[in-house]
N, C-alpha and C positions, 0 to 999 in steps of 0.2 A: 674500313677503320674509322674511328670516332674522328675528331675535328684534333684531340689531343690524343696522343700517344698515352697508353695507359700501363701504369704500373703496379706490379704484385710486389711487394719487397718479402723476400724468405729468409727468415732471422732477424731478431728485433736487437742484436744486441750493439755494443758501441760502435762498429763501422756501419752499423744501417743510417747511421742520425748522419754521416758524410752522405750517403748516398742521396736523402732525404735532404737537406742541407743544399745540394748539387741540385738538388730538380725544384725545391722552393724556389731558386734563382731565373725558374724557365716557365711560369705558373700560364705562356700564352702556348707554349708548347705540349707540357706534359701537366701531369696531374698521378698521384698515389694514390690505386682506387681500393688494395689492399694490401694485408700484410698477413704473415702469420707464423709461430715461432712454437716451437713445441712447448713452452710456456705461456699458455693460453694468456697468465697475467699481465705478463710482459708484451706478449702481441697487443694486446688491446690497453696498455699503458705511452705505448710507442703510439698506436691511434690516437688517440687520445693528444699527445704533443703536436703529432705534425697531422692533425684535424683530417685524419684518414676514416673513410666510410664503414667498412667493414674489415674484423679480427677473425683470424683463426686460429687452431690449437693443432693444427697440417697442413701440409702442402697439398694435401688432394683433395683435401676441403675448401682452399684455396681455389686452386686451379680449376676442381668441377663446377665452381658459382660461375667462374666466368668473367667475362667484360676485363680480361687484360691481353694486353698488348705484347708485356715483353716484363720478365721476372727479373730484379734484382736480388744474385743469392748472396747473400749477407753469411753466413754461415760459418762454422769452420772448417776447416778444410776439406779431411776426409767425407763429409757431408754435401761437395759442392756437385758430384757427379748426377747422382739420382733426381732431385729439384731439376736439373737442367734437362735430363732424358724426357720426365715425365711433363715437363713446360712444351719440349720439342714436338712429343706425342700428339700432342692440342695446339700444334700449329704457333705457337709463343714464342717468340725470340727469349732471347737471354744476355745478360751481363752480368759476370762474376768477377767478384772481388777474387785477389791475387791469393795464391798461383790458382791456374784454371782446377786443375785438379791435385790429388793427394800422390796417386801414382798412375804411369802410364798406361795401365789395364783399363783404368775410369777416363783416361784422356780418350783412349783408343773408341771406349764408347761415345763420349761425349760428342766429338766430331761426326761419327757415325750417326749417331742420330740426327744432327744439325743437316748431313747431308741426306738422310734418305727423308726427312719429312720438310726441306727448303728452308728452314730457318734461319735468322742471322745469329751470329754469337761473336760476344767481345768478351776480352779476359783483363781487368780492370789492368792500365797502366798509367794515373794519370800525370807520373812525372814526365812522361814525353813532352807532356805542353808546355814544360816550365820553358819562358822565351831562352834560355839558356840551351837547352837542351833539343830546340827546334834548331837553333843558330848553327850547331855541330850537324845535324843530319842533315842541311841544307846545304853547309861548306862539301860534305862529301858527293849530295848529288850534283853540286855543282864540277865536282874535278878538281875541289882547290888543293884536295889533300894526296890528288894523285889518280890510279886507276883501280886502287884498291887500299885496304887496310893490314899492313904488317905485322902490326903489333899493339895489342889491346890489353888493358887492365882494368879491373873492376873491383869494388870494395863495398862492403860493409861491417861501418864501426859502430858499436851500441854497447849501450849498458843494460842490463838484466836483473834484476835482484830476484828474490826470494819471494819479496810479498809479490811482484807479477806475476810470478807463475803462479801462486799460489790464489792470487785472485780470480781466477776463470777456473773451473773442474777441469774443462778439456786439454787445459795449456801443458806441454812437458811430458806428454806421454807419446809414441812411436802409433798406438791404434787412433787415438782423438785428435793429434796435433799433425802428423802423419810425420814431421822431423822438424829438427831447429832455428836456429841460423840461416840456414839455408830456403828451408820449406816456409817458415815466416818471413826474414826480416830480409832477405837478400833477392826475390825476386824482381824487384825493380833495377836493383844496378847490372843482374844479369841479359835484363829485358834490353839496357842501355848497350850492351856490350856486343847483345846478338844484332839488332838495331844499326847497329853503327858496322860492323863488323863483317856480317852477314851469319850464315846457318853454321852452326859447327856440325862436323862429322866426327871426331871423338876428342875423350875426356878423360882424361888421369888423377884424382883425387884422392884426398884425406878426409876423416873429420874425425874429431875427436871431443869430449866429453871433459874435459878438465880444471874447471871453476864452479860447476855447476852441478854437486853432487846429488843433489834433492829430486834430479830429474833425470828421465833416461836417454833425452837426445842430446843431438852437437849442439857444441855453445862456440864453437871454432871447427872451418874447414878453408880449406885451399886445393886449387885444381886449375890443369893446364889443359886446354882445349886448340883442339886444331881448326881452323876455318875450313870451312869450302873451297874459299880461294888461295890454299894454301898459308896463309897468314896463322900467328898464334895469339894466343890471349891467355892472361891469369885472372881468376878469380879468386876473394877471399873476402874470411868475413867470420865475422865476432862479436858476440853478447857481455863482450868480459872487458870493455875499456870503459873506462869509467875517471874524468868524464869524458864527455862524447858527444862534443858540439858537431862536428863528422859524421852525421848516416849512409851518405852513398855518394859511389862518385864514381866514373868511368873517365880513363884516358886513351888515344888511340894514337899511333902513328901510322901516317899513308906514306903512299912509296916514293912522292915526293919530297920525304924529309920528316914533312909540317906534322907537326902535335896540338893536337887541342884535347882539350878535358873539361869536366864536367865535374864540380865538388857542392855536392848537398848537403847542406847543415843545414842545423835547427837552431832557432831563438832562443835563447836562453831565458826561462823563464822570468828575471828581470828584467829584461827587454820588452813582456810580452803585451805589458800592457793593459792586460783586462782584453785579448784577444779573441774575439768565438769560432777564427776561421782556423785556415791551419798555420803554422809555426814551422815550417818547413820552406828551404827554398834551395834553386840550384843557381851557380852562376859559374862562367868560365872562367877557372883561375890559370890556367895556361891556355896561349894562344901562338902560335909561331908558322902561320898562315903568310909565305910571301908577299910583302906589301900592303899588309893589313897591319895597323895598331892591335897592343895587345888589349883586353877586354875586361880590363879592370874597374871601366867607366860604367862598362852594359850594367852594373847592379840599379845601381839609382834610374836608370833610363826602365828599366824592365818591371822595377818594383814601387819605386815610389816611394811616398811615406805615409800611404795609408795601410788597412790590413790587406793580408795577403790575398789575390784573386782565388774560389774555389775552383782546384786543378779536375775534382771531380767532376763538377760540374760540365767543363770542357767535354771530358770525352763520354758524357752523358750526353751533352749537345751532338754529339758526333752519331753517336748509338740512332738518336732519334731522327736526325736527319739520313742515317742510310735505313731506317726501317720506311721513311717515308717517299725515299727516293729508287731503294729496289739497290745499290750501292752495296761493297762491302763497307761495314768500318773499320777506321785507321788501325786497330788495334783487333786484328782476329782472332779466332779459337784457334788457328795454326799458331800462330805468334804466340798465345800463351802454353801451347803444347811443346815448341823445342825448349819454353823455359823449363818444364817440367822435367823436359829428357833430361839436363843436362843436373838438374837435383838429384834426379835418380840417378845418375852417371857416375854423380858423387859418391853415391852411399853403395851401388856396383862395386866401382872400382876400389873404395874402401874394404869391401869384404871381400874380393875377390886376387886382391895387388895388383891389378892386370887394368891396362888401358879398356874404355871400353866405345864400341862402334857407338855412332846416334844417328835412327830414323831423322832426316832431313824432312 
């Protein structure tokens, strides 16, 4: 392997420029040696910004030049499966932006290929890092919150309009978007809930369509999931509050009482400043950890008052130090497969009314 970790980015469009953005920040580590996007324009306009070597108008024209290391798929959803097969094929690691995949047929390959040709694979989560959200998973490996997790909640609140969907071709359809709410905007706080929680084995849901006529997915669902360890959890989550300083947020209670939680908002664009990073942040607004203060202080200690640290970046650092160490990373292609199960779970037991099992 070269001296730097080399990257392919697959899909040029607005979440490539985070990823790109994320590895700018690591220029002794890594380096973007291609990209390419089925808009040959856009490939090589994206080159072009972040002073990337060579464009392509495929993935396989990508891939068969060579000299990369590990593919960032930028893509949309239904589109993350095959990029990752074909990377695995040629020996490539891979990191995908969230959720790993569209549905569990394309997870079920994904991993399969990761295992029969040795490759590493992470499924983009970078709010794990926020110091907010380390502090909670720390309290539970620690014990503080007991021997396990009882009872979990998870949310996401957003606003949606018309022109967003209507600004991307692929956004708001069930073939190109693969589903709503759920499939886009909720897999972090699900990520936080399994994370904290542990693996659920089944899932009982809704989802429903009703603010959002223009389009054919959920704009609103909810769903009760059982843990492994016995324990329960709810999910939910909606395009339809407006406004919606509130993007995600997970709270748990362990079997010693204690509750902590996790609430993600956003900056409100008067706040932001002329900001180029992200506008997102998490911070503990319940904490009831025996003999601990509560953690209303950690914001200013964890953020400061300059711009926001890139969260990408983080688990891009992470990506590249286990391709270089032979390690898994923090964030595996199992980890982002029970996310998926448990989207599909939703839209199962939506059509079906019936609880449904989930591969562990």
């Amino acid at each position: 392997m070269a001296s730097k970790v080399r990257f392919g980015i697959v899909g040029t469009g607005g979440i490539a420029n985070a990823h790109a953005t994320g590895l700018a920040a690591m220029t002794d580590q890594a380096e973007i040696v291609s990209c390419c996007d089925v808009d040959p324009a856009r490939a090589a306009a994206f080159a072009s910004r972040w002073h990337v070597g060579r464009s392509f108008g495929s993935v396989r024209g990508m891939l068969d030049a060579g000299g990369i290391d590990v593919v960032s798929i930028c893509t949309p959803h239904p589109q993350h499966a095959d990029p990752l097969i074909l990377a695995a094929e040629r020996g490539i690691h891979g990191i995908v932006e969230k959720p790993l995949t569209a549905t569990l047929e394309d997870a079920d390959r994904v991993l399969e290929a990761q295992s029969k040709y040795g490759t590493l694979l992470s499924s983009m989560s970078q709010r794990r890092w926020f110091p907010a959200a380390q502090r909670i998973r720390h309290a539970i490996e620690a014990g503080k919150l007991g021997d396990k997790i009882v009872m979990g909640e998870s949310y996401c609140e957003m606003w949606r309009d018309e022109a967003y969907y209507r600004r991307d071709a692929w956004r708001g359809r069930w073939d190109t978007e693969g589903g709503g709410v759920m499939m886009n905007q909720s897999p972090h706080n699900i990520d936080f809930l399994l994370w904290y929680g542990g693996p659920a084995v089944e899932i009982f849901g809704y989802w429903a369509n009703v603010n959002h006529p223009y389009v054919e997915i959920e704009d609103n669902a909810v769903a009760v999931i059982r843990f492994k360890s016995g324990g329960l959890g709810i999910i939910k989550g909606t395009v339809s509050m407006n406004p919606a300083r509130r993007i995600h947020g997970v709270s748990v209670v362990g079997s010693s009482g204690a509750t902590v939680s996790l609430d993600c908002w956003e900056i409100p664009p008067e706040e932001r400043a002329g900001a180029t990073g992200p506008t997102d942040v998490g911070t503990n607004d319940i904490w009831t950890v025996p003999g601990e203060a509560g953690m209303s202080d950690h914001e200013a200690r964890d953020y400061g008052s300059g711009e926001l640290p890139n969260f990408h970046a983080y688990q891009l650092r992470d990506v590249i130090e286990a391709i270089q160490t032979g390690r898994q990373p923090a964030v595996t292609g199992l980890d982002g497969y029970r996310v998926v199960a448990v989207i599909q779970g939703i839209y199962e037991s939506t059509r079906t009314g019936k609880p449904v099992a989930l591969k562990l």
